[in-house]
Backbone and ligand atoms as CSV (ligand in chain L), in Angstrom:
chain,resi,resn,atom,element,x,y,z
A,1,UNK,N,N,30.477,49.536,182.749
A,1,UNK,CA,C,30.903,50.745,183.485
A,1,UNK,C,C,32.272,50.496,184.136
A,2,UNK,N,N,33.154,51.398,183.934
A,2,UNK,CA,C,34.718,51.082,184.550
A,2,UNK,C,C,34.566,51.393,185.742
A,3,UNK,N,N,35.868,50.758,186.509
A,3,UNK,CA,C,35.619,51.544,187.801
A,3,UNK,C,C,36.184,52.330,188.069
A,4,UNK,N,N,36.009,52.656,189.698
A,4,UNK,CA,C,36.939,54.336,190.138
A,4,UNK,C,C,37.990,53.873,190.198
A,5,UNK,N,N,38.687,53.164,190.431
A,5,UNK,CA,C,40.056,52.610,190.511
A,5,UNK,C,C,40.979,52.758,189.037
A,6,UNK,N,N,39.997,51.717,188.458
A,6,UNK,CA,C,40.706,51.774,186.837
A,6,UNK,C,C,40.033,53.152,185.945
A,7,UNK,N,N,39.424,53.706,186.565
A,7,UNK,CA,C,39.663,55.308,185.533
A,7,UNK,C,C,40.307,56.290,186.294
A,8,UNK,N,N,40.755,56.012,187.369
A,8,UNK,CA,C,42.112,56.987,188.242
A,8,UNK,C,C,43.506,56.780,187.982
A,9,UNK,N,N,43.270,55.268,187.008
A,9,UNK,CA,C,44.580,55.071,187.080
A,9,UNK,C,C,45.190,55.342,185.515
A,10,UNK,N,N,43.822,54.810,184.659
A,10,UNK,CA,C,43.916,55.652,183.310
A,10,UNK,C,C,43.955,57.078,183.404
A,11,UNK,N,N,43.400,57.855,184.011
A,11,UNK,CA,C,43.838,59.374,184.308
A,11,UNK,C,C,45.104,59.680,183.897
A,12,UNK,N,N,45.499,58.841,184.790
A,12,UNK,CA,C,47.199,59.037,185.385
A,12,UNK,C,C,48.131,58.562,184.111
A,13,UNK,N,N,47.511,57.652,183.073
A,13,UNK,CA,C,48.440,57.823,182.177
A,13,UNK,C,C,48.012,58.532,181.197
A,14,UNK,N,N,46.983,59.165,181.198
A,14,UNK,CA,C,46.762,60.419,180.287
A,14,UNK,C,C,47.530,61.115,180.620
A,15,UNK,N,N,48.012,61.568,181.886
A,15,UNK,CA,C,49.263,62.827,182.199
A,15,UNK,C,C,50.485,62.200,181.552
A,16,UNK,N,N,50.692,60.912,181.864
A,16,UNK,CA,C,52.152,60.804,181.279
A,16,UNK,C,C,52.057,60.769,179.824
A,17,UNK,N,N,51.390,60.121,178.987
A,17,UNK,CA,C,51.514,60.353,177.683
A,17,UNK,C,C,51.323,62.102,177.338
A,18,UNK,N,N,50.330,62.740,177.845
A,18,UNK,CA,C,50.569,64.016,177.817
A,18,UNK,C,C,51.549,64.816,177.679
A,19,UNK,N,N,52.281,64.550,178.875
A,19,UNK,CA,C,53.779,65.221,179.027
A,19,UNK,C,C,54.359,64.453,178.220
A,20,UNK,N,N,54.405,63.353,177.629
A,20,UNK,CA,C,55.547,62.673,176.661
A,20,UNK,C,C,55.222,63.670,175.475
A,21,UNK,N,N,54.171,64.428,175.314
A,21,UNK,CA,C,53.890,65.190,173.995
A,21,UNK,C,C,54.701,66.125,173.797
A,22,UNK,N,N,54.459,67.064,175.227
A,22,UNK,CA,C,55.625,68.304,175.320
A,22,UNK,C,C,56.097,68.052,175.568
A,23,UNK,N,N,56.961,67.149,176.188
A,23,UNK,CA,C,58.331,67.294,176.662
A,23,UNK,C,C,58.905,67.043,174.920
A,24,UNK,N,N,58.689,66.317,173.765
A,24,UNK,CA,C,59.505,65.970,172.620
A,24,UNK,C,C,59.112,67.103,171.609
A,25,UNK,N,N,57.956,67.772,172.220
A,25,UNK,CA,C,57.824,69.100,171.848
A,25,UNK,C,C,59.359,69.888,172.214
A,26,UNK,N,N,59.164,70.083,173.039
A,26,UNK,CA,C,60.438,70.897,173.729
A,26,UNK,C,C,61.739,70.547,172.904
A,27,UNK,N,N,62.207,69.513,172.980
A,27,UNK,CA,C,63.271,68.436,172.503
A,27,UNK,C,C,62.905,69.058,171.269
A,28,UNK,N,N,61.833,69.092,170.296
A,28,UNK,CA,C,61.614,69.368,168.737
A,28,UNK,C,C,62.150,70.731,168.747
A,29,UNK,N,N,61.622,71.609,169.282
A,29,UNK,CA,C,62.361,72.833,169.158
A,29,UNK,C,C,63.836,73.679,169.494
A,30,UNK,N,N,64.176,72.765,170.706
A,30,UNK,CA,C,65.626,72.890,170.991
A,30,UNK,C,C,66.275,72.372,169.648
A,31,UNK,N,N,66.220,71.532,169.099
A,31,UNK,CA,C,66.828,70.624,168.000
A,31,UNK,C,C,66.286,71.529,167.076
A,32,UNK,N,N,65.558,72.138,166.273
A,32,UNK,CA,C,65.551,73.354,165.647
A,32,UNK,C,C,65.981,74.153,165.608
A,33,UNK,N,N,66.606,74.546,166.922
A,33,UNK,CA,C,66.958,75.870,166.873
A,33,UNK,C,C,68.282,75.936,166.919
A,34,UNK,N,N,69.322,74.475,166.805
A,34,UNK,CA,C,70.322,74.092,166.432
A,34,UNK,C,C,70.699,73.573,165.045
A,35,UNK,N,N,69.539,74.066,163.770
A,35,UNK,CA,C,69.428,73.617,163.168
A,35,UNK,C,C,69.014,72.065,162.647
A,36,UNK,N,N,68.746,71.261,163.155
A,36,UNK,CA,C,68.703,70.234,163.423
A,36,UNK,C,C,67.219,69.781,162.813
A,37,UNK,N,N,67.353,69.614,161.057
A,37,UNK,CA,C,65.743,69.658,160.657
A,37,UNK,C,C,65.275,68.260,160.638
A,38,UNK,N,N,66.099,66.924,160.662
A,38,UNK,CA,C,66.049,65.698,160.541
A,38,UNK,C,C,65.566,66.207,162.066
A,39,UNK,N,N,65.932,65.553,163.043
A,39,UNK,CA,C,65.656,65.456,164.307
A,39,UNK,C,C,64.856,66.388,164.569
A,40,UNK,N,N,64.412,67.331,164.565
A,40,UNK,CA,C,62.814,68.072,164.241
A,40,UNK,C,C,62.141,67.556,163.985
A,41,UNK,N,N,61.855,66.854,162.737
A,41,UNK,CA,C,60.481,66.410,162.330
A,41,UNK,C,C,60.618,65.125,163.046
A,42,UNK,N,N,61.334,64.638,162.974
A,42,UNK,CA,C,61.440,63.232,164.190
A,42,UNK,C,C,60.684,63.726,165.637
A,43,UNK,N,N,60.826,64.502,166.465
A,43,UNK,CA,C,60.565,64.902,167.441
A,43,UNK,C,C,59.292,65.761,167.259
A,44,UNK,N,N,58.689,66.168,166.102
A,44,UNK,CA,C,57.388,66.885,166.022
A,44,UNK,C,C,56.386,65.708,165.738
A,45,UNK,N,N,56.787,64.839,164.881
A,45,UNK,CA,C,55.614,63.604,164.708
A,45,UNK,C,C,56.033,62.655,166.383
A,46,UNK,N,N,56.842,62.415,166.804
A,46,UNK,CA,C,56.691,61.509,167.972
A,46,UNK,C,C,55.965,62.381,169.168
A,47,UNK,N,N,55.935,63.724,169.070
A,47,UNK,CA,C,55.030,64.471,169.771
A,47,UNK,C,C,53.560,63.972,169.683
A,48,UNK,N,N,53.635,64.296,168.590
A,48,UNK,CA,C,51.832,64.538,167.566
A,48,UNK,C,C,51.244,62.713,167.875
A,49,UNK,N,N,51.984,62.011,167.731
A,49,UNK,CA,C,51.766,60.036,168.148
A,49,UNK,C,C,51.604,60.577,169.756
A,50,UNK,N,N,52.834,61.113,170.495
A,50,UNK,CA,C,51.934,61.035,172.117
A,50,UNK,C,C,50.379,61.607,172.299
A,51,UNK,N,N,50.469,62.794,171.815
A,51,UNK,CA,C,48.967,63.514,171.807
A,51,UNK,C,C,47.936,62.156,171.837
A,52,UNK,N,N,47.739,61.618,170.617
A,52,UNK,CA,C,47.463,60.930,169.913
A,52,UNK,C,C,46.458,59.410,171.014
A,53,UNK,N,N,47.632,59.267,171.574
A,53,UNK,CA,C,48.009,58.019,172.596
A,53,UNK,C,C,47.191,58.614,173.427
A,54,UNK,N,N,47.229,59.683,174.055
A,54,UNK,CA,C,46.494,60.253,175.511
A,54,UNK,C,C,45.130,60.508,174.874
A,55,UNK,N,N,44.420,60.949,173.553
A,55,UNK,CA,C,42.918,61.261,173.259
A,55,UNK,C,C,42.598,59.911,172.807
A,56,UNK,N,N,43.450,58.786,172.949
A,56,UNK,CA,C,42.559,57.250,172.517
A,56,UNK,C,C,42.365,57.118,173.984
A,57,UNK,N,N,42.971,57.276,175.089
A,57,UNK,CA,C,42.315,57.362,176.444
A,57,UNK,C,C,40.850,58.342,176.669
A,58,UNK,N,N,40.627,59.135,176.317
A,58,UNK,CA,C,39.476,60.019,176.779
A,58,UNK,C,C,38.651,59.339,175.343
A,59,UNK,N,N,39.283,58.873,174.595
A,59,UNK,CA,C,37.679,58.780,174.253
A,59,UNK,C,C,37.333,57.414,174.463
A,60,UNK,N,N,38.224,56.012,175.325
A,60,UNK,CA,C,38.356,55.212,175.574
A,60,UNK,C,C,37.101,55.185,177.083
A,61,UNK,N,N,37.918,56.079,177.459
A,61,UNK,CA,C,36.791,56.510,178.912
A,61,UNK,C,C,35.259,56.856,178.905
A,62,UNK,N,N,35.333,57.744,177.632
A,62,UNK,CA,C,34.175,58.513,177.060
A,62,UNK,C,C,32.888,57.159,176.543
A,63,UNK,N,N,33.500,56.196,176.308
A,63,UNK,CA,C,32.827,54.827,176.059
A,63,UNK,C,C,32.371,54.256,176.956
A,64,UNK,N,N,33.133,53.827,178.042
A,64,UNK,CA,C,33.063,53.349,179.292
A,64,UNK,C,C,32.269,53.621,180.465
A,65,UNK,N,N,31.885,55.233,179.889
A,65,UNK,CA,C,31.090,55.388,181.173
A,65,UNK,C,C,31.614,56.596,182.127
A,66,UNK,N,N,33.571,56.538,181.607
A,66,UNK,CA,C,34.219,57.185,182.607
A,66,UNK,C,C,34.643,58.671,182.693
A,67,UNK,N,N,35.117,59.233,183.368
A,67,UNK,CA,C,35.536,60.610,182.895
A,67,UNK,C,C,36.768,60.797,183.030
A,68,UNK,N,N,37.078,61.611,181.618
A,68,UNK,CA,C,38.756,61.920,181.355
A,68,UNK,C,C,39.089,63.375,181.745
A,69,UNK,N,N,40.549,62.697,182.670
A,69,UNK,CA,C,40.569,64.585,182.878
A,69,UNK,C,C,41.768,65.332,182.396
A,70,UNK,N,N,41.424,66.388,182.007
A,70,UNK,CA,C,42.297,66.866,180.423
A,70,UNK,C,C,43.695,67.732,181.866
A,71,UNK,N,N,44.678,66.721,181.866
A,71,UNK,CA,C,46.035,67.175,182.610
A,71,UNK,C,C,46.424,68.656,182.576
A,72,UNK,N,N,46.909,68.937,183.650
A,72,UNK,CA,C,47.441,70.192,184.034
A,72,UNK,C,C,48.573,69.988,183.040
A,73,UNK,N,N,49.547,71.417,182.712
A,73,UNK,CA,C,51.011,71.130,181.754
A,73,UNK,C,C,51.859,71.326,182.707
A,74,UNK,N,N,52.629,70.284,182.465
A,74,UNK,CA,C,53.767,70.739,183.729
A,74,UNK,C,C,55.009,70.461,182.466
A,75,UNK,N,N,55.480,71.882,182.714
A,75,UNK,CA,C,56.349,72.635,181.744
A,75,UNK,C,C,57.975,71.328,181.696
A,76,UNK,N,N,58.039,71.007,180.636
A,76,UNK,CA,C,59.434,70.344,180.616
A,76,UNK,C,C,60.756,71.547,180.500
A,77,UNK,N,N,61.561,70.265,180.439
A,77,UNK,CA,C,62.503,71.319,180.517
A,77,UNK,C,C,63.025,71.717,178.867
A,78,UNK,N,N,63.428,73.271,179.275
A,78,UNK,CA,C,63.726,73.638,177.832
A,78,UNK,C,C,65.496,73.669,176.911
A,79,UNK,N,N,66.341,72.884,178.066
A,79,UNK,CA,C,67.571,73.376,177.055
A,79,UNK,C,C,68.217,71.703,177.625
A,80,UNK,N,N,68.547,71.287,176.746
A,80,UNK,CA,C,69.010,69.902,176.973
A,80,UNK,C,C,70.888,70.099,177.028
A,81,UNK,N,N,71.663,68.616,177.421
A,81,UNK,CA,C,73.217,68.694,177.091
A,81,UNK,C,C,73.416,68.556,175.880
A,82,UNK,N,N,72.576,67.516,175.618
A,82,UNK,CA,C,73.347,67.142,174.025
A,82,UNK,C,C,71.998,66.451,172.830
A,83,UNK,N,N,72.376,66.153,171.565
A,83,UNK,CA,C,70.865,65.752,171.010
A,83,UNK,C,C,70.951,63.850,171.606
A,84,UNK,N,N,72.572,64.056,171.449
A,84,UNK,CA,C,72.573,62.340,172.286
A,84,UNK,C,C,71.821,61.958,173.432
A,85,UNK,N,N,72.062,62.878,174.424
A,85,UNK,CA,C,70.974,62.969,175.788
A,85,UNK,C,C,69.617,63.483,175.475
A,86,UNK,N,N,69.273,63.994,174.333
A,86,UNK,CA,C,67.717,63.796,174.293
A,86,UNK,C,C,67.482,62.832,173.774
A,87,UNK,N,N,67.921,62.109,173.052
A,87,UNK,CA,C,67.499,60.545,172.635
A,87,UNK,C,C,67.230,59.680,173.892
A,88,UNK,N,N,68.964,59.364,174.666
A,88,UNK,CA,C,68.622,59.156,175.599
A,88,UNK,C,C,67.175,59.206,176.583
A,89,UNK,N,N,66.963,60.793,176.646
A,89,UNK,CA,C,65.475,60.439,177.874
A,89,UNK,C,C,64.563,60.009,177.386
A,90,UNK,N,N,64.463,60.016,175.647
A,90,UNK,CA,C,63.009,59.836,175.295
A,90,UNK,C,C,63.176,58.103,175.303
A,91,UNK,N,N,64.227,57.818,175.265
A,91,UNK,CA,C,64.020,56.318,175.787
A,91,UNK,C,C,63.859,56.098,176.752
A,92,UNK,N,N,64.515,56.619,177.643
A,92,UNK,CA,C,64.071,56.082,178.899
A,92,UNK,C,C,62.707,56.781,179.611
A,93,UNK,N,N,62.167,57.537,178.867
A,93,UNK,CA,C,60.432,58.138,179.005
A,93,UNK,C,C,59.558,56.476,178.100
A,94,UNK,N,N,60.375,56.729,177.314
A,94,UNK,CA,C,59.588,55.404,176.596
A,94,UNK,C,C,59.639,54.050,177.673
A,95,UNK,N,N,60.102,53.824,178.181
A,95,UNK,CA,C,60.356,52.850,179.303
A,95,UNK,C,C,59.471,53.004,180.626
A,96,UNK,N,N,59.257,54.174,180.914
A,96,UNK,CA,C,58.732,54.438,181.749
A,96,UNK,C,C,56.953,54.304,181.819
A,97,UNK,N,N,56.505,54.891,180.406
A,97,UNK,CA,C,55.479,54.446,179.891
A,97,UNK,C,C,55.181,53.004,179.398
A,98,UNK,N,N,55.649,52.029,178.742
A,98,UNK,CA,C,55.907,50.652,178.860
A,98,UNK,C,C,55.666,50.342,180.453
A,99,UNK,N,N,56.295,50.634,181.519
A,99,UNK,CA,C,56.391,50.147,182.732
A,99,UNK,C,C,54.554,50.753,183.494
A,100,UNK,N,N,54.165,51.446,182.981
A,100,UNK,CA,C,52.922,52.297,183.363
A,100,UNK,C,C,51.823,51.732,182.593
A,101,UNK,N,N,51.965,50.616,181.267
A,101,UNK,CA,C,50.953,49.909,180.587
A,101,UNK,C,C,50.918,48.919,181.130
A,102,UNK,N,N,52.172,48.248,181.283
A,102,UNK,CA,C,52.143,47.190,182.405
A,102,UNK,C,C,51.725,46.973,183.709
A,103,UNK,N,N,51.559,48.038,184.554
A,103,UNK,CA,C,50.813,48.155,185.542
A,103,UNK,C,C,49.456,48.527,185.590
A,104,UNK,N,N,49.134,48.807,184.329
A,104,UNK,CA,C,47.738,49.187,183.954
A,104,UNK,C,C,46.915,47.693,183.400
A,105,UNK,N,N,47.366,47.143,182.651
A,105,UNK,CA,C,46.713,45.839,182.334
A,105,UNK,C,C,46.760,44.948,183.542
A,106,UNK,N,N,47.618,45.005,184.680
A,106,UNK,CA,C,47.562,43.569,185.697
A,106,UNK,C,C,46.522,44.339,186.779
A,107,UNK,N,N,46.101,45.585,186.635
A,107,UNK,CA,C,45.273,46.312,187.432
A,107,UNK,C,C,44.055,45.730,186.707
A,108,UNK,N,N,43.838,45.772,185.533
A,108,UNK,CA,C,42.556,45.394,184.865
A,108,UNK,C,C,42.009,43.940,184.989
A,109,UNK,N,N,43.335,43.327,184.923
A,109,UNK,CA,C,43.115,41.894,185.294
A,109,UNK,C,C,42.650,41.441,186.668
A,110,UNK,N,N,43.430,42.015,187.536
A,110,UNK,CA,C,42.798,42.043,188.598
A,110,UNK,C,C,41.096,42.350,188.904
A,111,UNK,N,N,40.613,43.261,187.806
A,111,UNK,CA,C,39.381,43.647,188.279
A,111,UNK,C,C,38.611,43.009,187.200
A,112,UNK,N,N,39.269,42.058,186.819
A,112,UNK,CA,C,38.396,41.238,185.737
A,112,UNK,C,C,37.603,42.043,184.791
A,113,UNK,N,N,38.639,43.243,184.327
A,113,UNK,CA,C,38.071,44.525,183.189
A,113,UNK,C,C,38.447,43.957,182.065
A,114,UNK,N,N,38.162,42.947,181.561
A,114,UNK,CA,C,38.282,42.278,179.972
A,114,UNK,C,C,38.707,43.396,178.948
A,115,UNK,N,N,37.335,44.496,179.393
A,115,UNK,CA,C,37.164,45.411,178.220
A,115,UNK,C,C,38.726,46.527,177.772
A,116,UNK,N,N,38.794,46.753,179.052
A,116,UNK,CA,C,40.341,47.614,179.345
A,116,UNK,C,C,41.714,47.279,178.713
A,117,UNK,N,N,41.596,45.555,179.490
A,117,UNK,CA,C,42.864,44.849,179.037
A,117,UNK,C,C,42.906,44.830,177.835
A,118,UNK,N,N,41.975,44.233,177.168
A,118,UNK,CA,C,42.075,44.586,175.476
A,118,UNK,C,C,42.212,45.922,174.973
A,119,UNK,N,N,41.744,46.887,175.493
A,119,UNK,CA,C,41.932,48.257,174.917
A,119,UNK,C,C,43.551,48.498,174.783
A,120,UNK,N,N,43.530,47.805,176.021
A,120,UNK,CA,C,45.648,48.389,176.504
A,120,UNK,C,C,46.388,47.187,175.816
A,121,UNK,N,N,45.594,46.800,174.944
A,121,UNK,CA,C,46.598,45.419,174.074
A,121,UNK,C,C,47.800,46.621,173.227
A,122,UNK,N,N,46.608,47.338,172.434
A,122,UNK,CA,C,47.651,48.299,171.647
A,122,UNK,C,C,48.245,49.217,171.757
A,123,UNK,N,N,47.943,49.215,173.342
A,123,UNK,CA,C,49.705,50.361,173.770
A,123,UNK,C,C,50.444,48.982,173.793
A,124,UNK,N,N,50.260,48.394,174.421
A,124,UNK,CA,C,51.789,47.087,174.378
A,124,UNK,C,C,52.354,47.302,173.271
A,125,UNK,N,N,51.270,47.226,172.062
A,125,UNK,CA,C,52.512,46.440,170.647
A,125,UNK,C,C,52.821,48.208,170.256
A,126,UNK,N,N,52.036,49.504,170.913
A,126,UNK,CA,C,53.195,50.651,170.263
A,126,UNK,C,C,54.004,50.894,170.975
A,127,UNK,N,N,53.842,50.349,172.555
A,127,UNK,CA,C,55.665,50.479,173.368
A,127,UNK,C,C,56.298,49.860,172.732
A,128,UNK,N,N,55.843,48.458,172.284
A,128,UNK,CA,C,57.225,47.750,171.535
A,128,UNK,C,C,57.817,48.521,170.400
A,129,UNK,N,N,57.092,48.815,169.591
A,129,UNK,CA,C,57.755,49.238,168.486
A,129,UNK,C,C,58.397,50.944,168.828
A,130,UNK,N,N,58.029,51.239,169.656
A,130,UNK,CA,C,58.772,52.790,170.017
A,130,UNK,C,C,59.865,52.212,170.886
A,131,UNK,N,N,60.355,51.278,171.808
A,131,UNK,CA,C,60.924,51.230,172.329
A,131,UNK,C,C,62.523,50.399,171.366
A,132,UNK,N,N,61.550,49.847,170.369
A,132,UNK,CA,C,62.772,49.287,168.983
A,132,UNK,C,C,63.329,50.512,168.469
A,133,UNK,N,N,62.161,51.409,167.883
A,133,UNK,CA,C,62.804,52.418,167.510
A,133,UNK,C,C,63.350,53.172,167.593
A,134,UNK,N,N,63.261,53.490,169.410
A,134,UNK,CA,C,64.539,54.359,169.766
A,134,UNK,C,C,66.112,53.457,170.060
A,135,UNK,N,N,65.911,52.680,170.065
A,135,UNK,CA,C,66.857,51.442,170.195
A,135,UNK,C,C,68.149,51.346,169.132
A,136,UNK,N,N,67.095,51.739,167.979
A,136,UNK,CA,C,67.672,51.652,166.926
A,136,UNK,C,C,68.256,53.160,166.589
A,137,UNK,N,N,67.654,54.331,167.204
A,137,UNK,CA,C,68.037,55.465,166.939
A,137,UNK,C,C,69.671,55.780,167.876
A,138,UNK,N,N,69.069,55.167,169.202
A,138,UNK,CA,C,70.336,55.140,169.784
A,138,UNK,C,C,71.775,54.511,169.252
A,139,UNK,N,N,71.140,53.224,168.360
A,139,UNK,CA,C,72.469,52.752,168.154
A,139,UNK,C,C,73.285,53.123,167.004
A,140,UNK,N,N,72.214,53.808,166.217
A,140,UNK,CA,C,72.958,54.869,165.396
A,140,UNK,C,C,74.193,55.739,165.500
A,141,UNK,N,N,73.005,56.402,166.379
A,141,UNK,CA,C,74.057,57.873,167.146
A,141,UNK,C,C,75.379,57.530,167.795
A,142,UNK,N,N,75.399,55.866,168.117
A,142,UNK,CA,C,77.023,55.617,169.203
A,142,UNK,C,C,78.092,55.225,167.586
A,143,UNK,N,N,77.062,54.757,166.912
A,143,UNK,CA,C,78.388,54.423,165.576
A,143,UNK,C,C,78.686,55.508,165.142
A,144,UNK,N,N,77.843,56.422,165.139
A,144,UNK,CA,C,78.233,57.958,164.351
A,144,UNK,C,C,79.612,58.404,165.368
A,145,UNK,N,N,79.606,58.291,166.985
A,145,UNK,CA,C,80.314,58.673,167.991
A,145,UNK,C,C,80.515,60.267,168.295
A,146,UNK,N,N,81.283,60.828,168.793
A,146,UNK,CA,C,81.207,62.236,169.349
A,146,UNK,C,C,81.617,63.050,168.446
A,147,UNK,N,N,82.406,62.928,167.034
A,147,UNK,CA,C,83.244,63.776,166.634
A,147,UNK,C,C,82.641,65.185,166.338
A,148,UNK,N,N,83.468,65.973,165.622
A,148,UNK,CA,C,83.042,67.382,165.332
A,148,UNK,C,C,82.152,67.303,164.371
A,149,UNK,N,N,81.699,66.475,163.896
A,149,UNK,CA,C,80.383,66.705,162.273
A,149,UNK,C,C,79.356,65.441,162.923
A,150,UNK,N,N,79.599,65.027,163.947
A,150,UNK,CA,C,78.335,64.141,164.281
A,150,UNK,C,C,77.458,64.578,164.600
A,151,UNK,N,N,76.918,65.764,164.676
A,151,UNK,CA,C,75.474,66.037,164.742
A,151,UNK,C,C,75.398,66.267,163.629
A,152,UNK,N,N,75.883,66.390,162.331
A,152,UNK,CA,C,75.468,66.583,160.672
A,152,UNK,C,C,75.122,65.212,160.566
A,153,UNK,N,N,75.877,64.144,160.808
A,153,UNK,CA,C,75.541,62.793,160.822
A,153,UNK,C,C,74.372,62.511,161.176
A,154,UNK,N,N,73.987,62.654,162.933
A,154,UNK,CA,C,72.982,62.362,163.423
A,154,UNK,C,C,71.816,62.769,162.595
A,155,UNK,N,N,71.540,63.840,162.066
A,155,UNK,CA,C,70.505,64.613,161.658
A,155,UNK,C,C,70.196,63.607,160.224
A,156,UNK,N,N,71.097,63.746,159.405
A,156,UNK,CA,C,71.120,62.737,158.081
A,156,UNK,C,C,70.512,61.646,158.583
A,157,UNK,N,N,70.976,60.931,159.545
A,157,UNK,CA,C,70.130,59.287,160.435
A,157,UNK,C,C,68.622,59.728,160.255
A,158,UNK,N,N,68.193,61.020,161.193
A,158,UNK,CA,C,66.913,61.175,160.658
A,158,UNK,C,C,66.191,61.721,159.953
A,159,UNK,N,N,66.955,61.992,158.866
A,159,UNK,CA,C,65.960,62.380,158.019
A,159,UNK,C,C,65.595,61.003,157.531
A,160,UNK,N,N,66.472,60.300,157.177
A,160,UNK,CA,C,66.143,58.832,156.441
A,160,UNK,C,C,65.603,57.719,157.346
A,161,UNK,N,N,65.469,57.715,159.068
A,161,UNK,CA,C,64.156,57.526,159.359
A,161,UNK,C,C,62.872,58.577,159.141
A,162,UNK,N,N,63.017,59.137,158.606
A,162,UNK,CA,C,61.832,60.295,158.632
A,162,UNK,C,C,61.315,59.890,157.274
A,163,UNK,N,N,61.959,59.962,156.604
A,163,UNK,CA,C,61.829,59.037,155.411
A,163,UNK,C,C,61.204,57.831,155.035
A,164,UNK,N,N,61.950,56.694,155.566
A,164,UNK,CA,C,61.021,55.432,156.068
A,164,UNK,C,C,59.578,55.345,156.887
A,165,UNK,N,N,59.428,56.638,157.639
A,165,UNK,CA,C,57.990,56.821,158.298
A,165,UNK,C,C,57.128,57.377,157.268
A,166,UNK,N,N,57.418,58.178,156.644
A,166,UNK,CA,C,56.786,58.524,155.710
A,166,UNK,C,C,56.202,57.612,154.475
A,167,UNK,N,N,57.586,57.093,154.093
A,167,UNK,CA,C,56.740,55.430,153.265
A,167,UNK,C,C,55.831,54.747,154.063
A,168,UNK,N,N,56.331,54.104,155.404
A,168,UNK,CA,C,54.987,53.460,156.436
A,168,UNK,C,C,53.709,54.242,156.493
A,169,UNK,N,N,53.942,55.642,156.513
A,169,UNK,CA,C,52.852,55.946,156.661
A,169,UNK,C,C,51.603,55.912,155.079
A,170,UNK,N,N,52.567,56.038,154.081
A,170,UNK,CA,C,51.755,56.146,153.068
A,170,UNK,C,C,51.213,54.703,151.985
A,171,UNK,N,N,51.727,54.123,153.463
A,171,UNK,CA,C,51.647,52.284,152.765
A,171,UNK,C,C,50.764,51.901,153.751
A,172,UNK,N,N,50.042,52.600,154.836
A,172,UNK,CA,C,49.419,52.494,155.894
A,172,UNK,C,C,50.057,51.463,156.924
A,173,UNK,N,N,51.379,51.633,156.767
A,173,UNK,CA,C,51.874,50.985,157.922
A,173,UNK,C,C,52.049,52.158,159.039
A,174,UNK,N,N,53.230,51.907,160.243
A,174,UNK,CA,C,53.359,53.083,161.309
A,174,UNK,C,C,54.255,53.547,161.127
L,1,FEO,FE1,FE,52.713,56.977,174.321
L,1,FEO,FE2,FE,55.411,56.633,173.497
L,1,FEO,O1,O,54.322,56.562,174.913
């Protein structure tokens, strides 16, 4: 049986992965509606992975004993500066969540929740690899630089990560 402590605090990152859903929701459709079909589907599957992330919590809880509570929406925002600055936040959202697993496993440890800490093994290794991958998205976008056709650029970047996810995915990798 978990405790009240450690299922208040898993709560709490059900909201943030939550909102990491819509908010790249949001980001997916602004970037649509700039045409922007590479960076769309980039931003509709990294949505659909947050969802994803927050119902391995409820049904994580749902095991445990504990109860999951399905987050209020607290509306992101809808018109960004640039697609550069939405990369930007979703890294540094990605960071933020990394910093929120990390405080979630030394909470578990603390309560000698074996069961937890292992559960939260595999957010670690998907912060890592989301936090490479925007890493890598970012460093794209600075070689492409500001000019007048760099968002044709940018977009081309993802389609051909969109591309490569699509092989991972059909090779059952991520
Ligand atoms: Fe579920 Fe990318 O944080």
């Amino acid at each position: 049986m978990i405790s009240k402590k450690m299922e208040a605090a898993l709560n709490k990152q059900i909201v943030l992965e939550g909102y990491a859903s819509f908010l790249y929701l949001a980001m997916a459709v602004w970037c649509d509606n700039l045409g922007l079909s590479g960076c769309h589907q980039f931003l509709m599957r990294q949505s659909d992975e947050e969802r994803m992330h927050m119902m391995k919590i409820f049904e994580y809880l749902g095991e445990v004993g504990g109860f999951a509570l399905t987050p209020g929406v607290k509306e992101p925002p809808r018109q960004f500066k640039s697609v550069q600055e939405v990369f930007k936040m979703v890294y540094a959202h990605e960071q933020k969540v990394t910093k929120s697993i990390n405080g979630l496993i030394a909470l578990a440890s603390k309560e000698n929740d074996y069961s937890t800490e292992t559960f939260l093994q595999w957010y670690v290794n998907e912060q890592r690899e989301e936090e490479a991958l925007m890493r890598n998205v970012l460093d794209r976008i600075k070689l492409i630089g500001e000019g007048p056709q760099s968002l044709y650029f940018i977009d081309k970047e993802m389609e051909a990560i969109n591309r490569q996810a699509a092989v991972a995915e059909a090779t059952g990798g991520n």
